[in-house]
KEVOFI-435554 format. One record per residue (C-alpha): x, y, z. Coordinates in Angstrom, 3 decimals, m for minus. Example, Ala and Ser with C-alpha at 12.3 -4.5 7.8 and 13.67 -1.06 7.14 Angstrom:
2
<zalo><x>12.300</x><y>m4.500</y><z>7.800</z></zalo>
<zalo><x>13.670</x><y>m1.060</y><z>7.140</z></zalo>
***
This chain:
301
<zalo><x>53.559</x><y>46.486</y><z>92.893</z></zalo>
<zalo><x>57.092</x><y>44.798</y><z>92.425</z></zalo>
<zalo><x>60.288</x><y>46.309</y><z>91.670</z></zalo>
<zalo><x>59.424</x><y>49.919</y><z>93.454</z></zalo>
<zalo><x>60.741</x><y>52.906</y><z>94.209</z></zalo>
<zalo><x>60.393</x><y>53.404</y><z>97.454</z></zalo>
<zalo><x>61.344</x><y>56.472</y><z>99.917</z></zalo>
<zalo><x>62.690</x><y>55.705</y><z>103.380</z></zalo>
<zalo><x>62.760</x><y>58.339</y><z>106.313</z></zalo>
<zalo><x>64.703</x><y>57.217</y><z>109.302</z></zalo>
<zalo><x>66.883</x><y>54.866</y><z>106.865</z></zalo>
<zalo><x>70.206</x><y>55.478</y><z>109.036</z></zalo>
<zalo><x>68.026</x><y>54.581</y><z>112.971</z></zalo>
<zalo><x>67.878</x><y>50.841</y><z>113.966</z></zalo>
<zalo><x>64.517</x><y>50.018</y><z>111.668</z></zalo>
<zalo><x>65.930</x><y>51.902</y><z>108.983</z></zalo>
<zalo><x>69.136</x><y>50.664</y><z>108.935</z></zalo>
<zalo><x>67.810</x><y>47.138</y><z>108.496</z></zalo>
<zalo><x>65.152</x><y>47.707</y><z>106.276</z></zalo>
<zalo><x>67.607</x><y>49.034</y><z>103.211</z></zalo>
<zalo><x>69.117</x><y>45.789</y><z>102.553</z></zalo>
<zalo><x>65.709</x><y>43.764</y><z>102.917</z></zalo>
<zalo><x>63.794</x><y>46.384</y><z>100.011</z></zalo>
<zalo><x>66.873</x><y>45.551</y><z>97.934</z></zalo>
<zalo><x>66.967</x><y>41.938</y><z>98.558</z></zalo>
<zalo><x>62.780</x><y>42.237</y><z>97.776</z></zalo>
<zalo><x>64.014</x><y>43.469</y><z>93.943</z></zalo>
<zalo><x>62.883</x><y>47.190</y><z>95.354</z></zalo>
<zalo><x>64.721</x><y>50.519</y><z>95.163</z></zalo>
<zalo><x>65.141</x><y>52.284</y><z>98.200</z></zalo>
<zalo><x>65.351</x><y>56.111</y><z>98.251</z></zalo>
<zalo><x>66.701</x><y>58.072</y><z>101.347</z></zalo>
<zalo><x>64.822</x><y>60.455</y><z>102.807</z></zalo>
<zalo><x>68.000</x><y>62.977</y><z>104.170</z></zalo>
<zalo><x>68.794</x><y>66.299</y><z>106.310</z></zalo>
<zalo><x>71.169</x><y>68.106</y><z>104.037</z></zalo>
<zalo><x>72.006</x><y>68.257</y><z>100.427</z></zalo>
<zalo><x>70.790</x><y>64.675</y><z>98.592</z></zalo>
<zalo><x>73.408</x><y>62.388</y><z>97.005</z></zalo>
<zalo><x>72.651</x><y>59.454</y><z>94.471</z></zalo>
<zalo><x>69.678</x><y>57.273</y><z>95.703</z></zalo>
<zalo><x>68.690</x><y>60.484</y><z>98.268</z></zalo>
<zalo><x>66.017</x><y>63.300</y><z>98.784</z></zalo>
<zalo><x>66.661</x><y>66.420</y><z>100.591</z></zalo>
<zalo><x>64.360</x><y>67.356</y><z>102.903</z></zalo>
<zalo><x>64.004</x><y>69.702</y><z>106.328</z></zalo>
<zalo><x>61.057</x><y>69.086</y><z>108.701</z></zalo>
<zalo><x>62.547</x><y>71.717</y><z>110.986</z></zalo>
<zalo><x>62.537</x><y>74.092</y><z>108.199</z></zalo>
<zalo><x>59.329</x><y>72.892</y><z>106.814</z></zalo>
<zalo><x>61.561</x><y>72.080</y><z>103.456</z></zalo>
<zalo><x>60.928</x><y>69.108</y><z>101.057</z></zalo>
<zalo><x>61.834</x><y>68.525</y><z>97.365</z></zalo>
<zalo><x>58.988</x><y>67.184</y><z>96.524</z></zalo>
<zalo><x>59.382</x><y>67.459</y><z>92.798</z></zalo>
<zalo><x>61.847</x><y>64.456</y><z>93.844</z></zalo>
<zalo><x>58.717</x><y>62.260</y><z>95.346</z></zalo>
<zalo><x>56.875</x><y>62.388</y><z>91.737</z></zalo>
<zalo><x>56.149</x><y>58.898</y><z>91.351</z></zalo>
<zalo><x>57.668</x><y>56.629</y><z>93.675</z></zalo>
<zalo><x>55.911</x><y>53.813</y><z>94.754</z></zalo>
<zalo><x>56.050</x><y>54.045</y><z>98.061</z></zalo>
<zalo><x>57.028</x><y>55.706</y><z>100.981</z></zalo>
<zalo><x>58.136</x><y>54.693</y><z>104.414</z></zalo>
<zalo><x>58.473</x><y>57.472</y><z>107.138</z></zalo>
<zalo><x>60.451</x><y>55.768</y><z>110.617</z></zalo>
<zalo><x>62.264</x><y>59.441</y><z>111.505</z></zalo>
<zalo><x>61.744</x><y>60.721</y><z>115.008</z></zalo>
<zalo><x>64.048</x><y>61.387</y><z>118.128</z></zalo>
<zalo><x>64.808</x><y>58.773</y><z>120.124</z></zalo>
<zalo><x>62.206</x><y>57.438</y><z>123.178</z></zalo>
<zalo><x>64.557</x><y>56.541</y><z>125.325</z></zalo>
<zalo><x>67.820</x><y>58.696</y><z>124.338</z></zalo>
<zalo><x>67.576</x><y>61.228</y><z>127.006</z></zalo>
<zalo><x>65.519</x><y>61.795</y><z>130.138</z></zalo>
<zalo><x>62.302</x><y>63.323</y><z>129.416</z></zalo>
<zalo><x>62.459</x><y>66.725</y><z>130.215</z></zalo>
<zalo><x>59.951</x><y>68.923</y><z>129.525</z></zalo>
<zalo><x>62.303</x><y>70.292</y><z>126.351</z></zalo>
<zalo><x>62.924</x><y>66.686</y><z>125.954</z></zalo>
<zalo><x>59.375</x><y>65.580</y><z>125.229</z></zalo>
<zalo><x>58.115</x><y>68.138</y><z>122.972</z></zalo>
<zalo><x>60.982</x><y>67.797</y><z>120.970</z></zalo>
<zalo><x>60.036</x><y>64.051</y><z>120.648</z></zalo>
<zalo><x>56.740</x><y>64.600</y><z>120.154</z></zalo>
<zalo><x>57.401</x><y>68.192</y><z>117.465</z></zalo>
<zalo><x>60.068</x><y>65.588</y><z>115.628</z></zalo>
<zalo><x>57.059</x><y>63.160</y><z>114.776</z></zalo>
<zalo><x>54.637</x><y>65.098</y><z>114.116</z></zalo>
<zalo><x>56.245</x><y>68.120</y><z>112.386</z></zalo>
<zalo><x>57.999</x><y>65.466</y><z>109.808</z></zalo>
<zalo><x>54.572</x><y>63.089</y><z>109.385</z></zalo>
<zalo><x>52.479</x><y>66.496</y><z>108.534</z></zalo>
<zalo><x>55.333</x><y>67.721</y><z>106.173</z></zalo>
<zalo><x>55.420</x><y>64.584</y><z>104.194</z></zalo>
<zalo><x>52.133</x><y>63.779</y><z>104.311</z></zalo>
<zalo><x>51.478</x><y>67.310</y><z>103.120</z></zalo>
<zalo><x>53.624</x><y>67.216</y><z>100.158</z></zalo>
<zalo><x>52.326</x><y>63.405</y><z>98.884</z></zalo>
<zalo><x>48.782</x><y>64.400</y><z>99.189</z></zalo>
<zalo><x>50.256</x><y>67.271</y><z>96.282</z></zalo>
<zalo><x>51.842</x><y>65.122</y><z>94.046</z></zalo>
<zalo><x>51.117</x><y>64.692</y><z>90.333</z></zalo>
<zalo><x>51.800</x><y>61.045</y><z>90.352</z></zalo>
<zalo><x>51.420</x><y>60.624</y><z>94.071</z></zalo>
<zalo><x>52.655</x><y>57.048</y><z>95.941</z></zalo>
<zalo><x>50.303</x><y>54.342</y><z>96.369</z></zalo>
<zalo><x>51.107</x><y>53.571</y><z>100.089</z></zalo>
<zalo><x>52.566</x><y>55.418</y><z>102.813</z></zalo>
<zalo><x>53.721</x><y>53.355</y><z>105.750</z></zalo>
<zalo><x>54.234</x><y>55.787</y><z>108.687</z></zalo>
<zalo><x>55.344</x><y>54.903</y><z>112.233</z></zalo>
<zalo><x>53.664</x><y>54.805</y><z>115.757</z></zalo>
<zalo><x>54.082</x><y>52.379</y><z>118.521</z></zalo>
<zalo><x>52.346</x><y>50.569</y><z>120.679</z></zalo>
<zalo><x>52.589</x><y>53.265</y><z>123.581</z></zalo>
<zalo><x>49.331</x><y>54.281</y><z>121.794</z></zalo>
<zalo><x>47.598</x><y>51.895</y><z>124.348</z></zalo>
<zalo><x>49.117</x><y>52.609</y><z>128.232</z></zalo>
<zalo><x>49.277</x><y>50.368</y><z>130.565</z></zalo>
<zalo><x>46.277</x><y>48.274</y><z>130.115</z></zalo>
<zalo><x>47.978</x><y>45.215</y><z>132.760</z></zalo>
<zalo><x>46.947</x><y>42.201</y><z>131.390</z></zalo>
<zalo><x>44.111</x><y>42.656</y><z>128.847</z></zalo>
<zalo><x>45.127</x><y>41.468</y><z>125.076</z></zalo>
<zalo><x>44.910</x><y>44.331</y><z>122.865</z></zalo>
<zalo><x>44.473</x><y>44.194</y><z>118.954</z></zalo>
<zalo><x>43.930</x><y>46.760</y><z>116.466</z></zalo>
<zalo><x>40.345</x><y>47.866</y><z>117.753</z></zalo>
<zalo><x>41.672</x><y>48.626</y><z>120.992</z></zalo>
<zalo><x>40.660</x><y>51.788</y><z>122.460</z></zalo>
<zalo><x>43.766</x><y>54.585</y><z>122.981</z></zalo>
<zalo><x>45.415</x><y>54.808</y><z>126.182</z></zalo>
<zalo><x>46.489</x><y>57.206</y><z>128.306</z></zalo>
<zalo><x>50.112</x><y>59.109</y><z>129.404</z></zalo>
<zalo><x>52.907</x><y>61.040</y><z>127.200</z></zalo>
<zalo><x>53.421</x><y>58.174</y><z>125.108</z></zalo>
<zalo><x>49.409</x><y>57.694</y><z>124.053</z></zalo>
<zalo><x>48.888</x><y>60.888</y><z>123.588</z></zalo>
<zalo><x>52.337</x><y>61.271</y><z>120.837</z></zalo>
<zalo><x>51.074</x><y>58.135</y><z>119.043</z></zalo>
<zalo><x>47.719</x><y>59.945</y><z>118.491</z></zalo>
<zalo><x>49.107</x><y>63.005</y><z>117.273</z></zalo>
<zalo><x>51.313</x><y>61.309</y><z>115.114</z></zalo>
<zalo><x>48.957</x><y>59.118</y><z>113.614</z></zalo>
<zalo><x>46.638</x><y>61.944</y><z>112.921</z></zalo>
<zalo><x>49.328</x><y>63.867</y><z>110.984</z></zalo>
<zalo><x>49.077</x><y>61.489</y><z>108.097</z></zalo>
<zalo><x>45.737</x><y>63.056</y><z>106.997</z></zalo>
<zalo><x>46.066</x><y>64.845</y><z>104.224</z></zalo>
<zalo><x>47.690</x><y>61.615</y><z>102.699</z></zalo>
<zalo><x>45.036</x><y>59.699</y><z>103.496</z></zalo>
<zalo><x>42.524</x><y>62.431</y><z>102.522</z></zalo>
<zalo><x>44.566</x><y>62.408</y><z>98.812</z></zalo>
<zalo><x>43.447</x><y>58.259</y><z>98.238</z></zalo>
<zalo><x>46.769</x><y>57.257</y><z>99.635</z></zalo>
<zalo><x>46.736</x><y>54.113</y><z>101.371</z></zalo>
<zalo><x>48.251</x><y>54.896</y><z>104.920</z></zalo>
<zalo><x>49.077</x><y>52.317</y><z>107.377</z></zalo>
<zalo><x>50.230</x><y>53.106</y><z>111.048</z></zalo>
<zalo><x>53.065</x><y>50.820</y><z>112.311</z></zalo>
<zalo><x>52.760</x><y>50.580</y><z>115.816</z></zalo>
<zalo><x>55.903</x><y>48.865</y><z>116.761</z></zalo>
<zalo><x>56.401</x><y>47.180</y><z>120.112</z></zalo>
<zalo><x>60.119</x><y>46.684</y><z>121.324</z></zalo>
<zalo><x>62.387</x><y>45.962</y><z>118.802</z></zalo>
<zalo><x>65.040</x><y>42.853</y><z>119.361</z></zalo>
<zalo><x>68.270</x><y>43.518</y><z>117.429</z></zalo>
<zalo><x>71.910</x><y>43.071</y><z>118.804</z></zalo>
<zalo><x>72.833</x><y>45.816</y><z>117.117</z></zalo>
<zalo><x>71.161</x><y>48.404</y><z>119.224</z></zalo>
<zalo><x>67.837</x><y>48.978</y><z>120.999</z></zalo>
<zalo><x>66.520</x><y>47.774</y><z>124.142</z></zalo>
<zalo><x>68.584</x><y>44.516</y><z>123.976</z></zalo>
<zalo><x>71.719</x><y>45.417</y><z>123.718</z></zalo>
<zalo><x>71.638</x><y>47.849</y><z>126.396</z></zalo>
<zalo><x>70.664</x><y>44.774</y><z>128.402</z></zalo>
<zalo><x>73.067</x><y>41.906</y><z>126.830</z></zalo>
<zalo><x>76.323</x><y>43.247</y><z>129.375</z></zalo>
<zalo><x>74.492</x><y>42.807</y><z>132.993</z></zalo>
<zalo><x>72.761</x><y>39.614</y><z>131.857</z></zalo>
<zalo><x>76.145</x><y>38.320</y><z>130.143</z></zalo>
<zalo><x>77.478</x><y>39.348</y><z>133.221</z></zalo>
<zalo><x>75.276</x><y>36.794</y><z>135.228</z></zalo>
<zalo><x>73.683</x><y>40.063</y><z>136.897</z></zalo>
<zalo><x>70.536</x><y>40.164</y><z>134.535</z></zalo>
<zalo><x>67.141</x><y>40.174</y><z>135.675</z></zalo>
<zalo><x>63.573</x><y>41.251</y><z>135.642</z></zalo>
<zalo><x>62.494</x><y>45.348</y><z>136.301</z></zalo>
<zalo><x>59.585</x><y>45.754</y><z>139.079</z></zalo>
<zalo><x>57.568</x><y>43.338</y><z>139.785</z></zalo>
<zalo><x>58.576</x><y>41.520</y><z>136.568</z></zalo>
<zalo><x>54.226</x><y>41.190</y><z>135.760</z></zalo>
<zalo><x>54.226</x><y>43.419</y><z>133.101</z></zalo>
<zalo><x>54.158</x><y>42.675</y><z>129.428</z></zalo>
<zalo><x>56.276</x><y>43.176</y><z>127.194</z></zalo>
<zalo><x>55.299</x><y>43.047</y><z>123.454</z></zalo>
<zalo><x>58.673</x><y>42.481</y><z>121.191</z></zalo>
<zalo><x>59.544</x><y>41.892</y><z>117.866</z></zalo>
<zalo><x>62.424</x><y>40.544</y><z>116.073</z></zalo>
<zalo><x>64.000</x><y>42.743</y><z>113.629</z></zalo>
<zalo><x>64.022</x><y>40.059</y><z>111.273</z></zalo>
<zalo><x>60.128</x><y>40.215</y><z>111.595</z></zalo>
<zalo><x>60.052</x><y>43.652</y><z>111.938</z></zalo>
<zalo><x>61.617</x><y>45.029</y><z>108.477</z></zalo>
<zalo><x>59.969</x><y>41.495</y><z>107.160</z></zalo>
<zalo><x>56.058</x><y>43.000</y><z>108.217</z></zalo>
<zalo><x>57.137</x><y>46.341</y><z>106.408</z></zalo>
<zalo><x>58.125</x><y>44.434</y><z>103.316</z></zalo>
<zalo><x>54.773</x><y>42.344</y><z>103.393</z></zalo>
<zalo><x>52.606</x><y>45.354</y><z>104.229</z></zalo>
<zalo><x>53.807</x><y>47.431</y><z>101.407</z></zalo>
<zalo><x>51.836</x><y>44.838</y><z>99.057</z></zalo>
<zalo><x>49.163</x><y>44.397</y><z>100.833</z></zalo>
<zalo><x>45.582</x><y>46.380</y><z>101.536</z></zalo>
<zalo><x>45.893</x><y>46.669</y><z>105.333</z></zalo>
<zalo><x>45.503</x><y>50.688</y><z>106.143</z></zalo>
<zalo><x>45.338</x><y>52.516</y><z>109.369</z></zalo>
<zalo><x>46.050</x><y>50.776</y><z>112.366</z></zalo>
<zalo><x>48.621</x><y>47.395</y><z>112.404</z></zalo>
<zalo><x>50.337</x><y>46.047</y><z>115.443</z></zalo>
<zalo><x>54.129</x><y>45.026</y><z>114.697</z></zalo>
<zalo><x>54.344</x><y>43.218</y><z>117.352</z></zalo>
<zalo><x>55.448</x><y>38.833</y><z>117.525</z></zalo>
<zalo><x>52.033</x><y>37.066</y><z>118.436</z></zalo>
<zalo><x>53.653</x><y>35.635</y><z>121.284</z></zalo>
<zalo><x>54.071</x><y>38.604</y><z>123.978</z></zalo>
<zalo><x>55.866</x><y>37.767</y><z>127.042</z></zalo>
<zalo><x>55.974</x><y>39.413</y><z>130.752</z></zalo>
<zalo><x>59.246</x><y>41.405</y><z>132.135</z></zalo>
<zalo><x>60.387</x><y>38.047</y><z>134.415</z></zalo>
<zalo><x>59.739</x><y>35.226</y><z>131.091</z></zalo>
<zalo><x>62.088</x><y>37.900</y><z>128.932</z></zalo>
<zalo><x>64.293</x><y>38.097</y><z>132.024</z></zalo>
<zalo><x>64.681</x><y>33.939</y><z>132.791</z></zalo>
<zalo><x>65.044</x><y>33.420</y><z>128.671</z></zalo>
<zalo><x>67.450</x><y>36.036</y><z>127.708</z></zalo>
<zalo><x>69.351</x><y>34.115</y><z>130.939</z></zalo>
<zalo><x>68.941</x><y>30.881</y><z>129.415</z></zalo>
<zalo><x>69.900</x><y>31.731</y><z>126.315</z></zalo>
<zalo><x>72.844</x><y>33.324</y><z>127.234</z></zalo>
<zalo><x>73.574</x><y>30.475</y><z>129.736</z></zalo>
<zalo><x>73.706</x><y>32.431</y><z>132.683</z></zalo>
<zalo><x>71.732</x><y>33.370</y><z>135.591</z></zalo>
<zalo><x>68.566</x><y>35.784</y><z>135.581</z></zalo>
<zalo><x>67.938</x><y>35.851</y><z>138.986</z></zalo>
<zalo><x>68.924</x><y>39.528</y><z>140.593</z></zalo>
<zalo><x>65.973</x><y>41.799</y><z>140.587</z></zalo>
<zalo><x>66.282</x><y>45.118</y><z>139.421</z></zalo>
<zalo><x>64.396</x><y>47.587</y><z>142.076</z></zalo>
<zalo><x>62.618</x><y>50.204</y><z>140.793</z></zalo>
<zalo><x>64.518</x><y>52.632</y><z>142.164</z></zalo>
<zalo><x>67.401</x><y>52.391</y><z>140.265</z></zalo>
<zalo><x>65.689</x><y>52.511</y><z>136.364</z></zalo>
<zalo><x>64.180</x><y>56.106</y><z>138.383</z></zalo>
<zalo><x>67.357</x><y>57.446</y><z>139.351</z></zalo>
<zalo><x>69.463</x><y>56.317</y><z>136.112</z></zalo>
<zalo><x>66.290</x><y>57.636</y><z>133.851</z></zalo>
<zalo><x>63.991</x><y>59.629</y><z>135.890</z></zalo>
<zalo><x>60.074</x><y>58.495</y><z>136.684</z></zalo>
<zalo><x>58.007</x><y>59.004</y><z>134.201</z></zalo>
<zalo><x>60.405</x><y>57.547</y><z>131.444</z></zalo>
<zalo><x>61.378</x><y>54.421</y><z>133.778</z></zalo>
<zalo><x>57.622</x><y>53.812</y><z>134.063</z></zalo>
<zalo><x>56.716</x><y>53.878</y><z>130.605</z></zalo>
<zalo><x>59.226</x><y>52.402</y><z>129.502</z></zalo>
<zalo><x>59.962</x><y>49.412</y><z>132.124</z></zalo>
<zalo><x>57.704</x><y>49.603</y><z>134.934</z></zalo>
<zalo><x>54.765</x><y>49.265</y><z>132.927</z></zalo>
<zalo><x>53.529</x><y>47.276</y><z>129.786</z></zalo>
<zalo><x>50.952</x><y>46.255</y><z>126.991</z></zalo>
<zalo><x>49.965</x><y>43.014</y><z>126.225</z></zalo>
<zalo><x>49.594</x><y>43.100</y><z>121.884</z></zalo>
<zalo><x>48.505</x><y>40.637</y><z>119.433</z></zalo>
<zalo><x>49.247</x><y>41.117</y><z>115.498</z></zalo>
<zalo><x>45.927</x><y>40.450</y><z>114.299</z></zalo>
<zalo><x>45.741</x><y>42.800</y><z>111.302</z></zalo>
<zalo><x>49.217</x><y>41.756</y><z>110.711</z></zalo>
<zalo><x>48.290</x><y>37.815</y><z>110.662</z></zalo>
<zalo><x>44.898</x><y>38.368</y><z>109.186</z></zalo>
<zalo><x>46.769</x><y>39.952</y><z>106.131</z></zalo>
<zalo><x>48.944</x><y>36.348</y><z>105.611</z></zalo>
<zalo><x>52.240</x><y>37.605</y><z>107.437</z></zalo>
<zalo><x>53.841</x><y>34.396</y><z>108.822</z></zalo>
<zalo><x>56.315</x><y>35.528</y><z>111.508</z></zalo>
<zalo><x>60.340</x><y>34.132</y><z>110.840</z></zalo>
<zalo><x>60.840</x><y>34.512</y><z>115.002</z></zalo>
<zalo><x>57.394</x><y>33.958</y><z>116.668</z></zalo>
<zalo><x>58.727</x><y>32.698</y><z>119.582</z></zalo>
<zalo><x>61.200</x><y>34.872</y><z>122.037</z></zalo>
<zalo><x>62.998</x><y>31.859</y><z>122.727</z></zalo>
<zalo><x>64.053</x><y>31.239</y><z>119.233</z></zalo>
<zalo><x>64.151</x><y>35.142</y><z>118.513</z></zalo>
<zalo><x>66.717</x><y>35.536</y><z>120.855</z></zalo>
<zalo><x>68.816</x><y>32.198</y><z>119.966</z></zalo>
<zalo><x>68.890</x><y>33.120</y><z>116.529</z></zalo>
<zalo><x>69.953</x><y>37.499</y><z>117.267</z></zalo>
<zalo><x>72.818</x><y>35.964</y><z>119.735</z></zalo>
<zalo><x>74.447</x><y>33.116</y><z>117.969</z></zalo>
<zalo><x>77.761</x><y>33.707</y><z>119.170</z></zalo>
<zalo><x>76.493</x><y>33.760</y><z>122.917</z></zalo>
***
């Protein structure tokens, strides 16, 4: 399945924005999936609408769906969190819809989740087989996994990318944190015991690549096989960066700045993932380490 067509949703977010390059570099043709009238190399579509041109979508080889409003962008209001969960699964059920009608219909789909899907488990190691978890976030990775149906229903192979936190300099998590810890003011949230399951984006766009050629379907952790707790990312990000780690953030102040229940899902509390359909499938992480992860993202430290 070389030299592919290959639709991206989401191809102008963090993911996305990474991913175009690495298709081309793979001898692949990436295809954005866009809001608004399609250019060269684009397809229109509308998931508020409910619009697609899906006569566009005849044939490709693939198709990778990343679009969905932003976790962390805003504090989860009640508004808030249906439009994160209504952005996921309204887009994933359009798509998948209009595959599953196709002619000459993809061979793969690769659509996004996360590893919120499990809650805070504390410290049990959780693979593929794990059982779903429970708060906002669980319950949005289960509806948005289930909205890929009818492609799978049509013979599509569908795999569900549940991403952990993404390490890139140019955005995410990280580089919200690089100015305190650059700063020497870094340091770990809470108690600093929960887990935190990253990936490099090097590794992350890098398991997309590999999984598009591959058999793995459903469920497939994109996470680095080496998860680490909130006070190891907090004392290595400060050693890399050659500066102290030390300060404690209290948990007040991720509740005031973001409100409760986002603080706690997002930094208060954790999931401790392994890759294993990921490794089982011959994916050799770049950045398996965070030490190394982090060196390599922050060379000019």
């Amino acid at each position: 399945m070389a030299d592919m067509d290959i639709v991206v949703s989401g191809s102008h977010g963090l993911i996305g924005s990474a991913l175009l390059p690495a298709l081309d570099a793979a001898g692949h043709r990436p295809i954005r999936l866009v809001r608004g009238p399609a250019g060269d190399g684009e397809v229109s579509w509308d998931p508020r609408a409910g619009s697609i041109d899906a006569a566009a979508l005849e044939g490709v080889g693939a198709v990778v769906h990343l679009a969905g409003a932003g976790i962390g962008d805003h504090r989860w209001t009640e508004a808030y969190k249906a439009e994160i969960l209504d952005s996921r699964t309204r887009s994933t059920a359009l798509l998948a819809g209009a595959l599953a009608r196709l002619e000459r219909p993809p061979a793969v789909l690769l659509s996004g989740s996360a590893i919120g899907w499990y809650g805070d488990r504390g410290d049990a190691e959780l693979d593929e087989s794990a059982a779903i978890g429970s708060g906002f976030l669980a319950e949005v990775c289960a509806a948005w996994e289930a909205a890929t149906e009818p492609a799978e229903a049509a013979g599509i192979r569908t795999a569900h990318l549940r991403t952990g936190i993404v390490l890139s300099a140019a955005g995410g998590a990280l580089k919200k944190q690089l100015p305190l810890f650059k700063l020497g003011l870094g340091g770990r949230f809470g108690t600093g015991r929960q887990w935190q399951s990253w990936i490099a984006i090097e590794d992350e766009v890098g398991a997309i690549v590999h999984l598009l050629t591959t058999d793995v379907r459903g469920p497939v952790n994109l996470t680095a096989p080496n998860p680490v707790t909130a006070a190891e990312f907090a004392r290595t990000l400060g050693s890399v960066l050659h500066r102290p780690a030390k300060l404690p953030v209290p948990t007040i102040g991720p509740k005031l700045l973001l409100g409760g229940e986002l603080a706690d899902a997002l930094l208060l509390s954790g999931q401790r993932v392994v890759p294993r359909v990921l490794l089982a499938s011959g994916y050799r992480f770049a950045r398996p380490e965070l030490a190394g992860a982090l060196a390599a993202l922050l060379p000019h430290r």
